[in-house]
Backbone bond lengths (Angstrom), bond angles and torsions (degrees), N, CA, C in turn:
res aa  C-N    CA-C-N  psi(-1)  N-CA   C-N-CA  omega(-1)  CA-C   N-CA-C  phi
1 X - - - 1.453 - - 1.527 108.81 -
2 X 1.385 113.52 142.50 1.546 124.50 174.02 1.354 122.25 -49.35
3 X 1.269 142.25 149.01 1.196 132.52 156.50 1.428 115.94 -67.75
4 X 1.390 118.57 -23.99 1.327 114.67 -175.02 1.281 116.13 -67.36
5 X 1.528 116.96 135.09 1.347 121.97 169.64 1.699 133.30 -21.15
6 X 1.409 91.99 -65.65 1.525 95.86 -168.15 1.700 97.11 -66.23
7 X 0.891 141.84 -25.64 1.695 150.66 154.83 1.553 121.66 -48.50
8 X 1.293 109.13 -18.63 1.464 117.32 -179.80 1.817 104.93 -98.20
9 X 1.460 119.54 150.50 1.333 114.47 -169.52 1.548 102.19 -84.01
10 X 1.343 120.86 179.39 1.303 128.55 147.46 1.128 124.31 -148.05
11 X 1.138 135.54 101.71 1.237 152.47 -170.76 2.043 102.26 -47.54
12 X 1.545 92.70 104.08 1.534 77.50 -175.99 1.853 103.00 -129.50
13 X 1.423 108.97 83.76 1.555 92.25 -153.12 1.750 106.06 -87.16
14 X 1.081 95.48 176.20 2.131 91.17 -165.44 1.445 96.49 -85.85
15 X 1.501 104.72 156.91 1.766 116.91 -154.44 1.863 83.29 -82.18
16 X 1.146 100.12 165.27 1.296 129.63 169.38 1.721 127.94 -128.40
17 X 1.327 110.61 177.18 1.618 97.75 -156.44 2.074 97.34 -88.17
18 X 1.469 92.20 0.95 1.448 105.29 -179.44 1.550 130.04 -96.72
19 X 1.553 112.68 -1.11 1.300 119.55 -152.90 1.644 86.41 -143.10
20 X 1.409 94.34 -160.48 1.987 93.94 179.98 1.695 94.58 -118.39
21 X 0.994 100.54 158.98 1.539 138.75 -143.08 2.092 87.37 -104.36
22 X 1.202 102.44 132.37 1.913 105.17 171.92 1.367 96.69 -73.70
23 X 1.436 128.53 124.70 1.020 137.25 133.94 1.909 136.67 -110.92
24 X 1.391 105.35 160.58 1.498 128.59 -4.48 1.339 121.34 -64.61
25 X 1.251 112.38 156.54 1.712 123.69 -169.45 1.597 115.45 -47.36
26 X 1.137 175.53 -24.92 1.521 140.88 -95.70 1.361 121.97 35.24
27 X 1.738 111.35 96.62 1.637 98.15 -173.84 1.899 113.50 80.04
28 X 0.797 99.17 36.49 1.607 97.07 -177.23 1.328 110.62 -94.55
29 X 1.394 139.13 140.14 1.476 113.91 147.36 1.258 115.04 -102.76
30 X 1.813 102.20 139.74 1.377 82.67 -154.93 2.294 98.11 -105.44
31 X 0.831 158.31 145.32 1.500 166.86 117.59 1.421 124.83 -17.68
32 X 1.154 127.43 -11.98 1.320 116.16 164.58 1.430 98.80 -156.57
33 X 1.580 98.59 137.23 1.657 133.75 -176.68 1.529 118.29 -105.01
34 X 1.445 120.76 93.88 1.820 100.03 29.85 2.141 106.61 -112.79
35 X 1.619 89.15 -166.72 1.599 94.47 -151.14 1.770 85.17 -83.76
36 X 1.690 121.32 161.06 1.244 128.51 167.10 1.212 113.87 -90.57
37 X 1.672 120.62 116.84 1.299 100.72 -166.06 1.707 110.29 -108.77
38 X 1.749 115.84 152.31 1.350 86.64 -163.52 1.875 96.41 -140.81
39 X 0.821 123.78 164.27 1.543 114.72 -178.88 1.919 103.57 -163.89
40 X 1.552 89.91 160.01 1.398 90.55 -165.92 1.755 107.44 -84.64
41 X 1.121 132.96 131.52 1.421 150.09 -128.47 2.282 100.77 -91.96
42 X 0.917 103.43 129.28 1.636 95.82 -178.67 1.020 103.41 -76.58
43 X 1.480 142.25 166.13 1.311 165.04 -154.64 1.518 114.26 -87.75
44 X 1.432 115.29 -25.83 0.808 129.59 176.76 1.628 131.37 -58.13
45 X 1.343 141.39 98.55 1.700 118.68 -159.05 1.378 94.04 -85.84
46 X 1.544 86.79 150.77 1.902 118.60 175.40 1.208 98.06 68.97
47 X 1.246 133.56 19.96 1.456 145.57 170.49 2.142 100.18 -51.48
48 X 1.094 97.44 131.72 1.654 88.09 -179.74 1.294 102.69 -145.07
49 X 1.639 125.67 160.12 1.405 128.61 -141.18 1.740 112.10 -142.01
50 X 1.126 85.23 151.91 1.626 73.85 -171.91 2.016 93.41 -132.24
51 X 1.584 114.53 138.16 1.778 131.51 -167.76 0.880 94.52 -91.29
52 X 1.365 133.01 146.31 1.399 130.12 104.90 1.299 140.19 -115.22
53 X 1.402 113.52 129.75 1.437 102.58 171.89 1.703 130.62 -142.01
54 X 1.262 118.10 163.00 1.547 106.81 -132.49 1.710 90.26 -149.86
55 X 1.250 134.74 138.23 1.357 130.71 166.40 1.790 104.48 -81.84
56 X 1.501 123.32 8.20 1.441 111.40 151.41 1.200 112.11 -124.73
57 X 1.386 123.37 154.26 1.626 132.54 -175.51 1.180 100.11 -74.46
58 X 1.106 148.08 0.46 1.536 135.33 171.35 1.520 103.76 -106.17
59 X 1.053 131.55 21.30 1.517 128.68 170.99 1.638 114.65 37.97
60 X 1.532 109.85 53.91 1.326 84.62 167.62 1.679 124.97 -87.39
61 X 1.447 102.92 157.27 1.693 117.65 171.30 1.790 109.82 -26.84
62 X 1.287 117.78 -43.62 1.747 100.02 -157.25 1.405 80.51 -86.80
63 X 1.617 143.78 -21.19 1.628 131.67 -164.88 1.292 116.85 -93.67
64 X 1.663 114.78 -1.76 1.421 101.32 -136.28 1.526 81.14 -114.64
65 X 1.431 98.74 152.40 1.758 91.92 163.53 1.695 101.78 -119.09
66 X 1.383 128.60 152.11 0.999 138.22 -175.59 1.672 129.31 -130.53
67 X 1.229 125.94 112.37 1.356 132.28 -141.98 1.878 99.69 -118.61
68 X 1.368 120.72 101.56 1.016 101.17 -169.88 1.521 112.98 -112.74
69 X 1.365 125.76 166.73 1.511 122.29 156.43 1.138 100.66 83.28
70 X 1.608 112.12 30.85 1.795 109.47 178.35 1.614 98.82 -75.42
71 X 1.088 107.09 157.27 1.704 125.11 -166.81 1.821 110.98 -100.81
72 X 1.410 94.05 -41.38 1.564 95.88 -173.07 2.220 105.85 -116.39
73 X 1.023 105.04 171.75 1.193 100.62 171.30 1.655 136.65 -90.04
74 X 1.762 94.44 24.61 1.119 122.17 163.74 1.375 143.11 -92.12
75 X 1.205 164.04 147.83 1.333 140.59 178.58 1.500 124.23 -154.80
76 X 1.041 100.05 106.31 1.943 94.31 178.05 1.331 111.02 -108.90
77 X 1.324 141.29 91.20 1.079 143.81 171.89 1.656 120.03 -43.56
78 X 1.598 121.41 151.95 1.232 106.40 -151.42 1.866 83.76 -125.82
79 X 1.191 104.06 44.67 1.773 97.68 162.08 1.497 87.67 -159.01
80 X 2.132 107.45 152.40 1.115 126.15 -154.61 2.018 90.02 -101.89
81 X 1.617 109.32 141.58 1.274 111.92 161.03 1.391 128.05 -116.21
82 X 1.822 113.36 164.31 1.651 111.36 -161.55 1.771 77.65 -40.63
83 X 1.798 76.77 -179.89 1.927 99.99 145.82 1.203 109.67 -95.10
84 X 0.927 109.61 141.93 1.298 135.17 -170.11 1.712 138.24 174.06
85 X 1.617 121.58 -178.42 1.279 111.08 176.16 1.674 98.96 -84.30
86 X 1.312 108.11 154.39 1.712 109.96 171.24 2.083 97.89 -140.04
87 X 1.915 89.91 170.39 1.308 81.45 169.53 1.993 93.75 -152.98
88 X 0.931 111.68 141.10 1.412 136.03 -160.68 1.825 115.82 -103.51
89 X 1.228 115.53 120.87 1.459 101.96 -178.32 1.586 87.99 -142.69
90 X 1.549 94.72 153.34 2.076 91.95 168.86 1.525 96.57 -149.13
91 X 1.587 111.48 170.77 1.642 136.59 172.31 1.012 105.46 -137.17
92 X 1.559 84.54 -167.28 1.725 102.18 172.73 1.126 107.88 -89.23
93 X 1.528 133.62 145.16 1.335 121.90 158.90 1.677 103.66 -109.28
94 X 1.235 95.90 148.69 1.422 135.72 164.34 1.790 127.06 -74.33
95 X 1.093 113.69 73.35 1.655 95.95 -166.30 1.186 127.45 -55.66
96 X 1.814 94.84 -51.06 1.400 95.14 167.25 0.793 151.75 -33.02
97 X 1.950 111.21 -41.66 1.248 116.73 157.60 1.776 123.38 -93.40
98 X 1.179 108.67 12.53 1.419 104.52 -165.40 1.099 130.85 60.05
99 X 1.268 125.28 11.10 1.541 138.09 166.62 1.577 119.96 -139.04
100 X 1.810 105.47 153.12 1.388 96.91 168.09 1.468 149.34 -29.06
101 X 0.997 112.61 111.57 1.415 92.29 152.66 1.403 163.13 -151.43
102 X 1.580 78.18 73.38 1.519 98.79 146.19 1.358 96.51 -156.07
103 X 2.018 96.08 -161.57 1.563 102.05 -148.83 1.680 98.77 -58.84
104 X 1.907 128.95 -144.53 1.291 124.17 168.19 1.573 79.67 -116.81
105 X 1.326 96.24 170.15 2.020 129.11 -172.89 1.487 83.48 -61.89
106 X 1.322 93.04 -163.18 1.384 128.87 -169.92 1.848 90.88 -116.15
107 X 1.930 99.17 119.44 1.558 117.35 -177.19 1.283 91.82 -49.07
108 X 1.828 118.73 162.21 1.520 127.85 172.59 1.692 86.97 -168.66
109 X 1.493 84.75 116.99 1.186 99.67 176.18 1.714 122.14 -90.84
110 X 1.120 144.47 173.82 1.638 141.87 -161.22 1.672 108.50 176.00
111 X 1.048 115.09 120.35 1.866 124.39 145.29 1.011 137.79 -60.65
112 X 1.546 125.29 105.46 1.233 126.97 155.96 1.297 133.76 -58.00
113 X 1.622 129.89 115.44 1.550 112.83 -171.78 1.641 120.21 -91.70
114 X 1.399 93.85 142.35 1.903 89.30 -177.64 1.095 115.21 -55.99
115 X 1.409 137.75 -23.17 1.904 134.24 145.07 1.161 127.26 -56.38
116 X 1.259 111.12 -4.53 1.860 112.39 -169.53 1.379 97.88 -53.99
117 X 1.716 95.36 145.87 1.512 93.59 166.61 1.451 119.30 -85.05
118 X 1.040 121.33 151.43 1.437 135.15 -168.55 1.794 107.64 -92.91
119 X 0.835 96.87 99.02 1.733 118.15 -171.76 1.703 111.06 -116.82
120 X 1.253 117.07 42.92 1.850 83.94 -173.84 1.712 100.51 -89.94
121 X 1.525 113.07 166.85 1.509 128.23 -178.89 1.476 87.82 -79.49
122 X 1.531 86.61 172.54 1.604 111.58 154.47 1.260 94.97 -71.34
123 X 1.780 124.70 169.87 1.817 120.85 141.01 1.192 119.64 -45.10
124 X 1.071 139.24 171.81 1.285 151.37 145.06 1.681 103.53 -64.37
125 X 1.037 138.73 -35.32 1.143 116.64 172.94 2.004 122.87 -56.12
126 X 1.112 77.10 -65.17 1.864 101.79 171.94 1.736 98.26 -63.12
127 X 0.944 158.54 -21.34 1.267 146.00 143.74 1.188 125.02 -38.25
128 X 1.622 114.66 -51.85 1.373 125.06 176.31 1.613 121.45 -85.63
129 X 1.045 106.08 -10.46 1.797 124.12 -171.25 1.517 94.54 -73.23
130 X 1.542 121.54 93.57 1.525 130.98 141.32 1.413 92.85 103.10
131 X 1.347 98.31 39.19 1.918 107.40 175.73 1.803 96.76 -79.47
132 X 1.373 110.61 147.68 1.298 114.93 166.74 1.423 114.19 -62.69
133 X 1.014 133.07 139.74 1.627 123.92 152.95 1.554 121.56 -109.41
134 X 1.823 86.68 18.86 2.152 84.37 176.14 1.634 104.34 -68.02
135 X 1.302 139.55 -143.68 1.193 170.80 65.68 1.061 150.03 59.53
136 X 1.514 139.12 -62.89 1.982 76.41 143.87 1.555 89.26 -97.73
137 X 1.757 105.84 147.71 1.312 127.69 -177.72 1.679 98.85 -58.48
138 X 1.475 127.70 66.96 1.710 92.34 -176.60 1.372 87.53 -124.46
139 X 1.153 129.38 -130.59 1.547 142.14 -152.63 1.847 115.67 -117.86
140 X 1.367 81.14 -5.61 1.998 116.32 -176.38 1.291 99.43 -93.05
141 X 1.642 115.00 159.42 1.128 107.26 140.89 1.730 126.92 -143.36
142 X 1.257 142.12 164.20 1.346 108.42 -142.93 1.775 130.95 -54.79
143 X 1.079 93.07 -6.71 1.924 114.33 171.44 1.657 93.21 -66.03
144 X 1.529 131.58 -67.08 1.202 130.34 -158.89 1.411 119.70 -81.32
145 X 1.424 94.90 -20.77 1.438 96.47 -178.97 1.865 113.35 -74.11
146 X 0.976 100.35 -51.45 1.787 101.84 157.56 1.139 109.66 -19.66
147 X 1.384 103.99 -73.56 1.854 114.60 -158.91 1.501 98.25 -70.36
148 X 1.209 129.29 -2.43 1.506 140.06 167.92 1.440 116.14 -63.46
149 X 2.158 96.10 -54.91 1.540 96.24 -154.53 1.770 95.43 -84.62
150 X 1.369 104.97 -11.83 1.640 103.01 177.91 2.039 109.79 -63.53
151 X 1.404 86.29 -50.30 1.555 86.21 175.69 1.507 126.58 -45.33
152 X 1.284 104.81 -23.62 1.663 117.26 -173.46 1.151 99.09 -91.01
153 X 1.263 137.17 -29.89 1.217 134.44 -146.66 1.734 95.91 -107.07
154 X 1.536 125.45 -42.03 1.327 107.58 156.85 2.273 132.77 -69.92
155 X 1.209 69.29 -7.06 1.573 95.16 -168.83 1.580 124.16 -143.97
156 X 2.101 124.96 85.92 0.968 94.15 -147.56 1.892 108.59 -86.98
157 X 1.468 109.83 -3.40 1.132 113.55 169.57 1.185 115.01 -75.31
158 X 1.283 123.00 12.35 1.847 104.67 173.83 1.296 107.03 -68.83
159 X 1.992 85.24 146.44 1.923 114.15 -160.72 1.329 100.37 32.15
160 X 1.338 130.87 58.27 1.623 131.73 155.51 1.370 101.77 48.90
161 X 1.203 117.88 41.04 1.587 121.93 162.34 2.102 102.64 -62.59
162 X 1.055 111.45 -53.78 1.597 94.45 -167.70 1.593 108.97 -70.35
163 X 1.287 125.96 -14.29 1.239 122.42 138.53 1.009 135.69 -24.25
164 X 1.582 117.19 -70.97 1.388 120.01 -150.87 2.118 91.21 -97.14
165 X 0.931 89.06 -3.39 1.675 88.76 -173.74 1.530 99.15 -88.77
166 X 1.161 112.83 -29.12 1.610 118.41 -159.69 1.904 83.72 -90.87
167 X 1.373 139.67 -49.46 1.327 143.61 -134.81 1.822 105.60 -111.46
168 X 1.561 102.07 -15.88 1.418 112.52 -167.63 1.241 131.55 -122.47
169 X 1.972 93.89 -50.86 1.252 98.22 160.32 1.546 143.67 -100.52
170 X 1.871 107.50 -25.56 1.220 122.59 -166.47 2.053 112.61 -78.19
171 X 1.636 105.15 -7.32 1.451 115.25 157.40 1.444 114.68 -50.99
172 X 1.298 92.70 -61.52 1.371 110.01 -170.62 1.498 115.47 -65.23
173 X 1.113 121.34 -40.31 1.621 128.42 -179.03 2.172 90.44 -52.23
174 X 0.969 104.72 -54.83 1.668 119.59 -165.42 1.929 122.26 -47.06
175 X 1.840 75.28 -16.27 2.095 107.95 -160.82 1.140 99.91 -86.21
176 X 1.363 132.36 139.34 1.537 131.05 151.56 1.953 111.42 -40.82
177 X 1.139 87.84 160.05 1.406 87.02 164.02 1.422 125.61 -90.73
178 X 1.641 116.51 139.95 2.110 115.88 -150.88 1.886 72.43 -77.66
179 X 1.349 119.64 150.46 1.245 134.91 122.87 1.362 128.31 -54.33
């Protein structure tokens, strides 16, 4: 078999009502910019992926944007696009070599709406860059978490905390523990 990409297979099998679903769908419109993109994962571990997507189906270079060395078979890109039609393809990437390898998916095209909400992430790089790793593992760190428990404590619905405590967690406190 070739080294070249489009020569290499990719196992791209069709979603089921049991697994996760490629998004965006074929034809989707999608509501918030940018779109989450999601595909069903190759067999392969530490398998990592490289996007593209392009408002023309032939992916050219000046249209295309290209996202490489994704880790999981998830993807939220961290810059916002027009509205518009788009179309989405992914592989395997290759780090070593900096390129695929194997062939690209099967094109899937999707709409962006001129209301979409405008949601992009940070990267994942810059997400993790100078993350705490003390205590509790959450999104805080012990500086914020303070200024957290004060917030609750003048306010116990802040960000619908007595919500999610009352709806999410305090069931569960009530539960045996699952074996």
């Amino acid at each position: 078999m070739s080294n070249r990409p489009e020569n290499n297979y990719l196992d791209e099998p069709k979603a089921g009502r049991l697994n996760i679903q490629y998004a965006p769908a074929a034809g989707a419109s999608v509501i918030e910019n940018p779109p989450r993109f999601m595909w069903l994962p190759v067999v392969e571990d530490e398998a990592c992926y490289v996007l593209k997507v392009s408002a023309s189906k032939d992916f050219p270079d000046a249209d295309t944007q290209i996202f490489t060395d994704i880790p999981l078979n998830f993807f939220t890109p961290d810059i916002l696009f027009d509205a518009g039609e788009y179309y989405w393809t992914y592989a395997v990437w290759d780090a070593a070599t900096n390129a695929p390898q194997t062939r690209w998916s099967q094109v899937r095209g999707f709409t962006i709406e001129a209301d979409a909400v405008e949601a992009p992430l940070v990267s994942r790089k810059q997400r993790y860059q100078g993350i705490a790793t003390s205590h509790p593992r959450l999104w805080l760190s012990p500086q914020t978490l303070d200024a957290f428990r004060s917030s609750l404590t003048e306010n116990p619905d802040h960000c619908s905390w007595e919500t999610f405590f009352e709806k999410s967690v305090k069931p569960w406190l009530e539960r045996p523990v699952m074996d």
